[in-house]
C-alpha positions as CSV (number, residue, x, y, z in Angstrom):
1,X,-21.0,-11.9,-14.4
2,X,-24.1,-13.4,-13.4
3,X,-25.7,-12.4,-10.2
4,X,-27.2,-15.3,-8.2
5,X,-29.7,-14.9,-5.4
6,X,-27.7,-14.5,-2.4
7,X,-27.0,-16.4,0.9
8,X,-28.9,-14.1,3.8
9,X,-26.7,-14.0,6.7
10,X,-29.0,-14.8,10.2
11,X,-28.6,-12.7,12.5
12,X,-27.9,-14.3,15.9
13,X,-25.4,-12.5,18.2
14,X,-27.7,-9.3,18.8
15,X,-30.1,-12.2,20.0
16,X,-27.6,-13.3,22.3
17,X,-26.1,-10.2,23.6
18,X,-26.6,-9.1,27.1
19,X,-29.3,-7.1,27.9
20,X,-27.0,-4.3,29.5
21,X,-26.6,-1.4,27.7
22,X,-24.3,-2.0,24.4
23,X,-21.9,0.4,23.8
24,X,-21.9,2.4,20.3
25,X,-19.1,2.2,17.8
26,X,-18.9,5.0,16.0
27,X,-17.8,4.6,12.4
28,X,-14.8,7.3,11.1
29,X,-16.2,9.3,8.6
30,X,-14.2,8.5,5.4
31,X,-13.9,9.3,1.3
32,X,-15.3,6.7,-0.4
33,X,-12.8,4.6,-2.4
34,X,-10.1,6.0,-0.4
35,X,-6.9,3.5,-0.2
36,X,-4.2,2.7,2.6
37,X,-1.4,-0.1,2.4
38,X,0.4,-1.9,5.5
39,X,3.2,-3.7,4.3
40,X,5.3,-6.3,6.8
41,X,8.8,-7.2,5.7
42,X,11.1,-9.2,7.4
43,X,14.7,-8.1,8.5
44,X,17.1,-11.1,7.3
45,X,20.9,-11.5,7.6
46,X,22.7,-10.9,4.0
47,X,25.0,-14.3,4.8
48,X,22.8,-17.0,6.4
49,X,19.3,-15.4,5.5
50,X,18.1,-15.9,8.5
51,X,16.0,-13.5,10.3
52,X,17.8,-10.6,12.9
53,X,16.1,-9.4,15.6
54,X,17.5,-5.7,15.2
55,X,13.8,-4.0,14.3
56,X,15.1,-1.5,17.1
57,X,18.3,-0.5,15.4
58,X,16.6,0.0,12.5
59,X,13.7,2.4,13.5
60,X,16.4,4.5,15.8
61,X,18.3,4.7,12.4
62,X,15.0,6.3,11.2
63,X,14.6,8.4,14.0
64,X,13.8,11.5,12.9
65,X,15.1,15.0,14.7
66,X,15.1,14.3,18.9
67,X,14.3,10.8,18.5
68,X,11.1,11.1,17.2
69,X,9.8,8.2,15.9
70,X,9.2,7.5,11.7
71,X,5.9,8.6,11.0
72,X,5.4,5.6,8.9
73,X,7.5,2.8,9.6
74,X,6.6,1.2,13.1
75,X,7.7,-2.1,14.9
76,X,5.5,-4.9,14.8
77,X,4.8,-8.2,17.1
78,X,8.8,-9.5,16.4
79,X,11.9,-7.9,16.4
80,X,12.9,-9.2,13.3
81,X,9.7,-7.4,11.5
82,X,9.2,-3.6,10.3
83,X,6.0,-2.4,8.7
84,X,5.8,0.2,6.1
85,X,2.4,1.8,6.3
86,X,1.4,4.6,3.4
87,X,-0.7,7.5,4.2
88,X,-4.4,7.8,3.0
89,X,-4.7,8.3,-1.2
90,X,-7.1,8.4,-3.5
91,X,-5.0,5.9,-5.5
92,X,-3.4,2.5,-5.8
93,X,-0.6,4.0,-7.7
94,X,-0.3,7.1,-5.2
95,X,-0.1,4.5,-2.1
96,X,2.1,2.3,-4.0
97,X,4.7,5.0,-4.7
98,X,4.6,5.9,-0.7
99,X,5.5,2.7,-0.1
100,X,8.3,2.5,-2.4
101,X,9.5,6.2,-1.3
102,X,9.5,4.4,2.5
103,X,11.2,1.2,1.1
104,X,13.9,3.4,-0.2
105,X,14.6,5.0,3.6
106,X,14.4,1.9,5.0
107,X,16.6,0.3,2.5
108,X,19.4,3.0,3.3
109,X,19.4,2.2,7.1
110,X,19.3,-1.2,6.6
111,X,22.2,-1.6,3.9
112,X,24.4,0.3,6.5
113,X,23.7,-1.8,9.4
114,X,24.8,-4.6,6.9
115,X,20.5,-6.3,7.2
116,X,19.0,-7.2,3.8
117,X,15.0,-7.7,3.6
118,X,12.8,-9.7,2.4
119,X,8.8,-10.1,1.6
120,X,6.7,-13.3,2.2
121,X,3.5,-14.8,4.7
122,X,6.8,-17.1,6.1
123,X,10.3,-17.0,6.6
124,X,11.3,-20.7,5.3
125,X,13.4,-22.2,7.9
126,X,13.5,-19.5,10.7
127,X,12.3,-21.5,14.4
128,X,9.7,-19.9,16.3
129,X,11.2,-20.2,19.2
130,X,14.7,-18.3,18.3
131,X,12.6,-15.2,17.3
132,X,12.5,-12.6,20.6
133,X,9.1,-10.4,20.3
134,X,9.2,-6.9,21.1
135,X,9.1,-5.5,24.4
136,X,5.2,-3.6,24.6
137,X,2.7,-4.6,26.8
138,X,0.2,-5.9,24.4
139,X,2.1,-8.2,22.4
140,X,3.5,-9.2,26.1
141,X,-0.2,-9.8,26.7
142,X,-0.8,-11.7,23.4
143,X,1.7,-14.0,23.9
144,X,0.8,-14.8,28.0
145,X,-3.0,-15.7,26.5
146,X,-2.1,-17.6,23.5
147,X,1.2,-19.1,24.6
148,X,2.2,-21.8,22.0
149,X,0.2,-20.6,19.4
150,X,1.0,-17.0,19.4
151,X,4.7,-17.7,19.7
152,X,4.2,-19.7,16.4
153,X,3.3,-16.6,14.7
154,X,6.1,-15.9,12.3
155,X,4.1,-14.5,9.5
156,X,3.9,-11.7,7.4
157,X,1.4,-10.3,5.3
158,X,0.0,-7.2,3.6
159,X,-3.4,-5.1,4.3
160,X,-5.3,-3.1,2.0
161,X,-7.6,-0.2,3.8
162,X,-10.5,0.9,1.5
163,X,-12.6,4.0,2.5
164,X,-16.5,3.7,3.2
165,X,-18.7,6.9,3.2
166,X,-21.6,5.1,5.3
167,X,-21.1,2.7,8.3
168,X,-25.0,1.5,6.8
169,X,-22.6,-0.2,4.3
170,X,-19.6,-1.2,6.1
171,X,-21.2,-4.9,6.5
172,X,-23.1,-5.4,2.9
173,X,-19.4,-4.6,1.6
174,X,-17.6,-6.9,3.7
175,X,-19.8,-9.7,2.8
176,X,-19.9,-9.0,-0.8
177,X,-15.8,-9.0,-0.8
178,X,-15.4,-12.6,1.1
179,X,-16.5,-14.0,-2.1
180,X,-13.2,-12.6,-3.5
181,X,-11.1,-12.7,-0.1
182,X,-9.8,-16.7,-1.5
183,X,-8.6,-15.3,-4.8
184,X,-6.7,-12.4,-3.2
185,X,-5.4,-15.2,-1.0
186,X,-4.5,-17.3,-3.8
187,X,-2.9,-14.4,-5.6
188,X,-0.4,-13.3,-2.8
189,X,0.0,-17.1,-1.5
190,X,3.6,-16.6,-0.1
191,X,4.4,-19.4,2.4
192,X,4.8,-22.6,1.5
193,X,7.5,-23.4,4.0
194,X,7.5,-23.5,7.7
195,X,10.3,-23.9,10.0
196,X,12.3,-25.8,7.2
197,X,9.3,-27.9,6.2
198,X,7.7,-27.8,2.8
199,X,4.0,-27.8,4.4
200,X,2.5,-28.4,0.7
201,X,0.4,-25.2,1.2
202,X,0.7,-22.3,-0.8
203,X,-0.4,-20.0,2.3
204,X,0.3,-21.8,5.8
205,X,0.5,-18.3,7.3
206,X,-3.4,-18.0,6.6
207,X,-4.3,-21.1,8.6
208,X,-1.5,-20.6,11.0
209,X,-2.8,-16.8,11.9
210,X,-6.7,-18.5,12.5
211,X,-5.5,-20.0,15.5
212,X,-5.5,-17.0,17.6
213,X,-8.9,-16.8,19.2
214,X,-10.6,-14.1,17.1
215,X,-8.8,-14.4,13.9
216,X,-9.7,-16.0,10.3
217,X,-13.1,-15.7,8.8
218,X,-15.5,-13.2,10.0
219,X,-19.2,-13.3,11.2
220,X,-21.5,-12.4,8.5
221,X,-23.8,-9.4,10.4
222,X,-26.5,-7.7,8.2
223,X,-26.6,-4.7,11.1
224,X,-23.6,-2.5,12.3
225,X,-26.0,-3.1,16.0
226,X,-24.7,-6.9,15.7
227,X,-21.6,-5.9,15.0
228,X,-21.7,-3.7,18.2
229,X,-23.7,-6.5,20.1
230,X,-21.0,-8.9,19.0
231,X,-17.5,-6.4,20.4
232,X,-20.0,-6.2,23.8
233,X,-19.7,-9.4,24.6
234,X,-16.2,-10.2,23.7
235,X,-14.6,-7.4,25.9
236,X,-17.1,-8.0,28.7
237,X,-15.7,-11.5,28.7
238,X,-12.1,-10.3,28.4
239,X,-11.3,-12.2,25.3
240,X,-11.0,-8.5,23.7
241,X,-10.5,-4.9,25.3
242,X,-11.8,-2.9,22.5
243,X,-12.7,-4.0,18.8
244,X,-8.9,-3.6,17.3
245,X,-8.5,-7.1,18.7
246,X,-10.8,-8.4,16.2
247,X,-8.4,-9.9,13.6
248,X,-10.9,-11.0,11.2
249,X,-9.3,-11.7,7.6
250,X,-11.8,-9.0,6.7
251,X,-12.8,-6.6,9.4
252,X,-14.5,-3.1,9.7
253,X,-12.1,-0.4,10.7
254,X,-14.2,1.9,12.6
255,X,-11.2,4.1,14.1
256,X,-10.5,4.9,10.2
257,X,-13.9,4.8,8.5
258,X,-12.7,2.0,6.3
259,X,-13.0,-2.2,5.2
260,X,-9.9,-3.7,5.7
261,X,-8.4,-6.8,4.2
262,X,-6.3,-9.0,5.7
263,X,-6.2,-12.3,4.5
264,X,-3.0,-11.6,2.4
265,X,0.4,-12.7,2.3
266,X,3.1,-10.5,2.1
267,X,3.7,-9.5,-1.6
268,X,7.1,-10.6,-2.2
269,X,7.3,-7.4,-4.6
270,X,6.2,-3.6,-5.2
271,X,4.3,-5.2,-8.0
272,X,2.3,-7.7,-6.6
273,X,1.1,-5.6,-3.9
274,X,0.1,-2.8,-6.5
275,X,-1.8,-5.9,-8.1
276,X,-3.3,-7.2,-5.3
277,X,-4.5,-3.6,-4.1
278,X,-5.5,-2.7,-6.8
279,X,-7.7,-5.8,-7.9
280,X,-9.2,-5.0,-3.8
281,X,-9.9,-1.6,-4.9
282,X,-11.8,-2.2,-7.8
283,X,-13.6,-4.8,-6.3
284,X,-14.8,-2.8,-4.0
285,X,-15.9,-0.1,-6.1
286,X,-17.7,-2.2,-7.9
287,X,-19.9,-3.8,-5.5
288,X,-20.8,-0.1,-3.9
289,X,-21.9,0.7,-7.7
290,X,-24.5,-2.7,-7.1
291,X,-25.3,-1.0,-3.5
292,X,-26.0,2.1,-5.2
293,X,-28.1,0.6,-7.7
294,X,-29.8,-1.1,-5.1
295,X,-28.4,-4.7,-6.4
296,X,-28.2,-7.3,-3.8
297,X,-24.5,-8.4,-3.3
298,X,-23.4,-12.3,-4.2
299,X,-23.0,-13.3,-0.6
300,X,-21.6,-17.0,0.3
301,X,-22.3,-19.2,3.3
302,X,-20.0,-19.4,5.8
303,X,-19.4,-23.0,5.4
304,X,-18.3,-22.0,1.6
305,X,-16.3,-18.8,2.7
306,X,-14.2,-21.3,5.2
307,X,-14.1,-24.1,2.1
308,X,-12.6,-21.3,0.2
309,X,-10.2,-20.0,2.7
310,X,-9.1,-23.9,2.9
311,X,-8.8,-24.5,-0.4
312,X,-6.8,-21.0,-1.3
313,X,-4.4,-21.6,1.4
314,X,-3.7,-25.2,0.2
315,X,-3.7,-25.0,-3.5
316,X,-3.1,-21.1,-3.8
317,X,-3.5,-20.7,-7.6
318,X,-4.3,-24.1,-8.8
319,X,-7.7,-23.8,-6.2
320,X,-11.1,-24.3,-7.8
321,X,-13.4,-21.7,-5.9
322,X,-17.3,-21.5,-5.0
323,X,-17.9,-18.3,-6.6
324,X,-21.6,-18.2,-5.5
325,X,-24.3,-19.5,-3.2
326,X,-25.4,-22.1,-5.7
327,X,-22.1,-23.9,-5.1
328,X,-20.4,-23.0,-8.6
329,X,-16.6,-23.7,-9.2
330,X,-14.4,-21.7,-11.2
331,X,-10.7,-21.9,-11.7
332,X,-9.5,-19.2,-9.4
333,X,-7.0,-18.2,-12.4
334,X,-9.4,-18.2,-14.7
335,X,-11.8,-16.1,-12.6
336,X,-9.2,-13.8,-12.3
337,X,-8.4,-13.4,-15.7
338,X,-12.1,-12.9,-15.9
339,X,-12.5,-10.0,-13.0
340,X,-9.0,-8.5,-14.8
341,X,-11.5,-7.6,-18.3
342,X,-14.2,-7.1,-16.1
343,X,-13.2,-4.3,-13.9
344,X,-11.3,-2.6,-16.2
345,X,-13.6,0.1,-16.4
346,X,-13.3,0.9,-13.4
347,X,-9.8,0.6,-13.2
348,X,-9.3,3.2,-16.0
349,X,-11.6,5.6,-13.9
350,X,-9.7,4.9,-10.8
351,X,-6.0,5.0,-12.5
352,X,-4.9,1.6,-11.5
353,X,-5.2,-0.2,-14.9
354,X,-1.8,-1.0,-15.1
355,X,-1.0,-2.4,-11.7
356,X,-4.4,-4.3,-12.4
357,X,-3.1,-6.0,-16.0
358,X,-0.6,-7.1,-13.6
359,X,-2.3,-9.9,-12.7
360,X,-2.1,-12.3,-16.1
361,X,2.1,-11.6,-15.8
362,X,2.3,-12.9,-12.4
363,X,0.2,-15.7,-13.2
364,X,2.0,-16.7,-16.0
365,X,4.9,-16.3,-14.3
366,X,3.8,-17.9,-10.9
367,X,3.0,-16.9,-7.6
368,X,5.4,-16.1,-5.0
369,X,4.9,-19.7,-3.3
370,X,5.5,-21.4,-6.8
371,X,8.6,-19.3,-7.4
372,X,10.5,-20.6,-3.5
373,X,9.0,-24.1,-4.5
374,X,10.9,-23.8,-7.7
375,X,14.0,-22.2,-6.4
376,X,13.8,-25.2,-3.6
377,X,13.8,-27.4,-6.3
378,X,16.3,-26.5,-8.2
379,X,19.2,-26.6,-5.4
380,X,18.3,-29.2,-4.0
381,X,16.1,-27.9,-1.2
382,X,18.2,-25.3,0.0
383,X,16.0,-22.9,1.8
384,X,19.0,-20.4,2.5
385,X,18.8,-20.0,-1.9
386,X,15.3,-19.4,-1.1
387,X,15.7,-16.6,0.9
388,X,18.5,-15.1,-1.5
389,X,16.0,-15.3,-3.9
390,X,12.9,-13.4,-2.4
391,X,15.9,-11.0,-1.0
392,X,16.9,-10.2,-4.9
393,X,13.7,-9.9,-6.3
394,X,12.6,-7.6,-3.4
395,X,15.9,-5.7,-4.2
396,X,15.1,-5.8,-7.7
């Protein structure tokens, strides 16, 4: 694939910080290429398919000896949400298979407290407004800055953690992936419906989640000092107290040494999200080979990484993307197909070439938000067969 002289971010917040002293943030020291899944899945009631709020039956179900807490399934900002989270592996397969051994526990508690589960960015006709969040201070704190907004957020999604060896190339690496955040986007596209509406956007959780004040697309930094200029002034203002409050769709994840991506929908199965971390981890590996190489990186401007954003959320897999800074369109299913020959290489050497030829199945057999449209369609809008559906094929 062509390289094409890249877009040079500017740097400007390090201009603007204050001149007080700016706190360092140190970077984990990490593998390279190391891989960590979060997976959100909602808790939904077998007869009406709409969502429970019983997240804290569940996880006492999972308690383990004394009440001690599952190591790796955790609560999240509504009761009616669990999150499966996998260790740290050295591949997509390995990570995968955590997940599914933790979907398996989780499925046994939930069966007996007569809760069924499902996987999308949305549920499609839950109301904000019936959904109770849990009870910890900083959700309790979210919700009292962001009122409206953050009560709105009834979304779901995946993130994929990827291990970096330097914090020098934390930032090239997240710039180099935004080119290929809007086809991850497109790929996992999971929410066509909100609160009973068909919103005609194949991800309304992705512009939904932007609204809170330091989510959707990152700043572009070329030095980790910006970056550290940048959390400064946030938390000295009080919109943040520390730089886990960033929510970027891609963000630095200094406590863990890694890039993480979060501008997913939930995978709706085991085999989507193997595809979708899988295409993320071979991305990524490729674009440290370039760094290596000392290749500069295909970076967009920001005013094309928010067009893209836009237009993967609205037309999920039917969106034409700018795949460089000259403003060239491609076919995001085409591209893909593309990348899917193109990495494969490296996703021999990293063992996830099967869950990467994924990819052309679920795209000929549609994306999760074509699939509920479909389902929708086919009973006459019923969004209740909608939810049975994305119940069975999680099941499944």
């Amino acid at each position: 694939m062509p390289v094409p002289t890249p877009f040079a971010p500017t740097p400007t917040v390090a201009a603007t910080a204050s001149s007080a002293a700016i706190p360092a943030i140190p970077f984990a020291r990490s593998a390279r290429g190391t891989v960590g899944l979060e997976w959100e899945l909602t808790l939904v009631d077998p007869a009406s398919g709409a969502p429970v709020s019983r997240a804290d039956e569940v996880l006492r179900a999972l308690a383990g000896p004394g009440g001690a807490p599952h190591p790796r399934i955790t609560g999240e900002l509504l009761l009616n949400t669990v999150e499966l989270v996998s260790d740290v592996h050295t591949t997509v397969p390995a990570a995968i298979a955590d997940l599914r051994g933790q979907l398996d526990e989780l499925r046994a508690a939930t069966d007996t407290l007569g809760i069924d589960l499902i996987a999308s960015g949305s549920h499609p006709f839950a109301q904000w407004q019936d959904q109770p969040i849990t009870p910890k201070p900083r959700y309790e704190k979210l919700i009292d800055r962001t009122r409206w907004w953050g009560r709105n957020m009834m979304i779901w999604g995946v993130h994929v953690h990827v291990g970096v060896e330097d914090v020098d190339r934390a930032l090239p690496l997240l710039d180099g992936l935004l080119t290929y955040s809007p086809h991850l986007q497109a790929l996992s596209a999971s929410s066509p419906f909100w609160a009973g509406v068909d919103t005609g956007y194949a991800s309304n959780r992705s512009l939904m989640f932007q609204q809170l004040p330091t989510a959707g697309s990152p700043q572009q930094f070329a030095h980790w000092s910006e970056f550290e200029a940048y959390v400064a002034d946030m938390t000295r203002t009080g919109i943040i107290e520390d730089h886990s409050e960033v929510r970027w769709d891609l963000r630095p994840s200094p406590r863990w040494g890694t890039i993480e991506l979060r501008s997913c929908d939930a995978a709706s199965t085991l085999t989507e999200f193997g595809a979708i971390a899988a295409l993320a981890h071979c991305l990524s590996d490729s674009l440290a080979q370039k760094l290596d190489a000392g290749e500069e990186l295909t970076v967009l401007q920001p005013w094309f990484v928010r067009e893209n954003k836009w237009r993967a959320a609205r037309y999920g897999l039917e969106a034409e993307l700018i795949v460089n800074a000259a403003g060239d369109e491609r076919l995001v299913t085409d591209h893909l197909r593309e990348l899917v020959v193109e990495l494969m290489p490296i996703a021999e050497r990293l063992g996830c070439a099967k869950e990467l030829t994924a990819i052309p199945g679920i795209l000929a057999r549609g994306g999760s938000y074509q699939r509920q449209l479909q389902v929708a369609a086919e009973t006459g809008g019923d969004l209740r067969a909608v939810v049975a559906a994305l119940a069975a094929e999680l099941r499944e």
